[in-house]
C-alpha positions, -999 to +999 in steps of 0.1 A: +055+795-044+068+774-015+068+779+019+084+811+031+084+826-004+111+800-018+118+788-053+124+757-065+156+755-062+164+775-029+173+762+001+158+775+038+176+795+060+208+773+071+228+786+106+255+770+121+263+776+157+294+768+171+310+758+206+274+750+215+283+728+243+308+730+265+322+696+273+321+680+238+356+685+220+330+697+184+296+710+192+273+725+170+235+741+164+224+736+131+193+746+118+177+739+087+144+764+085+123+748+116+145+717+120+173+719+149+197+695+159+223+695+186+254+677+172+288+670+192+324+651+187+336+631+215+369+615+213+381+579+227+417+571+228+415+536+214+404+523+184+375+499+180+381+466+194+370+449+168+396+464+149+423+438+140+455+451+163+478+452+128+450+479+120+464+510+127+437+537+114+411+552+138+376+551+134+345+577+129+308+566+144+277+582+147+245+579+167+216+598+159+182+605+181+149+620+175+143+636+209+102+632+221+095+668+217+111+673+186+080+661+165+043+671+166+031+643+185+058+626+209+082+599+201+093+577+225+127+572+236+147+543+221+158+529+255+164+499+245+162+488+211+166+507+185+145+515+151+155+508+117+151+537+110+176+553+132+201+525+125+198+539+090+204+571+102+233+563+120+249+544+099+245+573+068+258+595+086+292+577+102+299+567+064+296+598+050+318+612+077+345+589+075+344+592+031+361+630+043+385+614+065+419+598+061+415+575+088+455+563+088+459+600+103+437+595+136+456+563+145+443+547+177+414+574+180+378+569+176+355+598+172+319+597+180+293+618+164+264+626+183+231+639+166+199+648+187+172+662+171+154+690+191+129+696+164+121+681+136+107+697+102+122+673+076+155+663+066+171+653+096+192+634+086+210+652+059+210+683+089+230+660+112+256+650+085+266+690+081+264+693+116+286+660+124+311+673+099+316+709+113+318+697+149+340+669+137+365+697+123+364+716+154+372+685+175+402+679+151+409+719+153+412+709+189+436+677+185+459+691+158+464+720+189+469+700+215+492+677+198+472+647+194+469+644+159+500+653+136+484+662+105+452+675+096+433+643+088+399+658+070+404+653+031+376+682+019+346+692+031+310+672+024+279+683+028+245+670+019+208+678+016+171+665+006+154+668-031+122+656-047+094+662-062+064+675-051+033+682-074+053+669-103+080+699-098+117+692-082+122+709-056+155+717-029+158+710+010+122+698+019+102+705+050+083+678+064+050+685+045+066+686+013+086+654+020+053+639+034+037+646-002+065+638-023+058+614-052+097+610-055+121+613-023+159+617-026+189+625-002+221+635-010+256+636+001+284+647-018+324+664-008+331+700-021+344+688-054+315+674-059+321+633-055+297+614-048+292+596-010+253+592-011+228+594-041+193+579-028+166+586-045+133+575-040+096+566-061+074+565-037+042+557-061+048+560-103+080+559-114+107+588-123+123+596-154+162+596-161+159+638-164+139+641-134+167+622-119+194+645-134+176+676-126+175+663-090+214+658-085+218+692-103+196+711-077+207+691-044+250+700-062+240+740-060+228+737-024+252+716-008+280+740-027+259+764-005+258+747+023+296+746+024+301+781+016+281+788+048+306+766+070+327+784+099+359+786+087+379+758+115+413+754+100 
């Protein structure tokens, strides 16, 4: 038995909290078990400028941040220069965001997803992509109202989550302890009907087999169909 009592196959307790923030158009609190990150939608009126100017979709971008408490010992701020790892991050997540998104229907808009990490207990990352995409509905709940968007630009919901194994047994939504020990690390993103935006998966020492594999993207499908069922209802 896992942590807190869980199975295999279970997820930790998942909470979304809404209109965290004030001044962000889309702000949320989401917490996966111990791991907490702030994320927000801000809106620019132009598109990228490296955009050709024939180009008339909009554009969805993320940054991501681990904040120096948010781990057991303290990070350091990325002031400057950037890890790889969070260019990773960043990048994962602004795909996966914009896979949900018609991007001809925000013409000339670019929308910035912001993910802060206040505390870190594994799968961050796959935390800030179900954060980004319920604050990015709210900040389109808020652009369809006032009349800045014409049509509802979000094609279905995506969600995504961790998998591995650990001790030669698969196992859903890993802490950082578990991910820490896992002989085989995955993450994945997929949209409600079950496409596929992300599969990664990991060895991290012998190789896995094709059923391992299999039994993975079975587990991390059941708890991102969770995941979703858990979102606030925006539109």
């Amino acid at each position: 038995m896992r942590k807190e009592n869980r199975k295999n196959n279970e997820t930790r307790q998942i909470k979304f909290t809404t209109d965290f923030t004030k001044n962000a158009l889309g702000s949320v609190l989401v917490e996966f078990g111990d791991t907490k990150v702030i994320t927000t939608a801000s809106v620019i009126e132009e598109k990228p400028k490296w955009m050709d100017k024939e180009d008339k979709r909009g554009w969805i971008t993320a940054e991501y941040s681990l904040l120096p408490s948010s781990t057991s010992t303290r990070c350091q701020r990325e002031r400057t220069k950037i890890s790889g790892r969070t260019q990773e991050i960043q990048r994962l997540v602004g795909r996966s965001l914009r896979a949900c998104v018609d991007l001809e229907k925000i013409p000339e808009l670019t929308i910035i997803i912001d993910a802060d990490v206040i505390q870190a207990d594994g799968g961050t990352r796959t935390a800030s992509i179900c954060g980004g995409y319920v604050a990015l509905s709210e900040a389109v709940k808020k652009l369809l109202k006032e009349g800045k968007l014409r049509e509802n630009p979000i094609i279905e919901p995506i969600a995504a989550i961790s998998a591995g194994i650990v001790d030669g047994e698969v196992r859903l939504d890993l802490n950082y302890e578990e991910d820490s020990h896992a002989q085989v690390d995955s993450n994945i993103v997929l949209t409600k009907s079950g496409k596929i935006i992300e599969f990664q998966t990991t060895a991290e020492g012998e190789p896995y087999k094709f059923d391992q594999m299999i039994e993975i993207f079975e587990s991390a499908k059941k708890g991102i169909n969770e995941i979703i069922e858990k979102y606030p209802i925006l539109m």
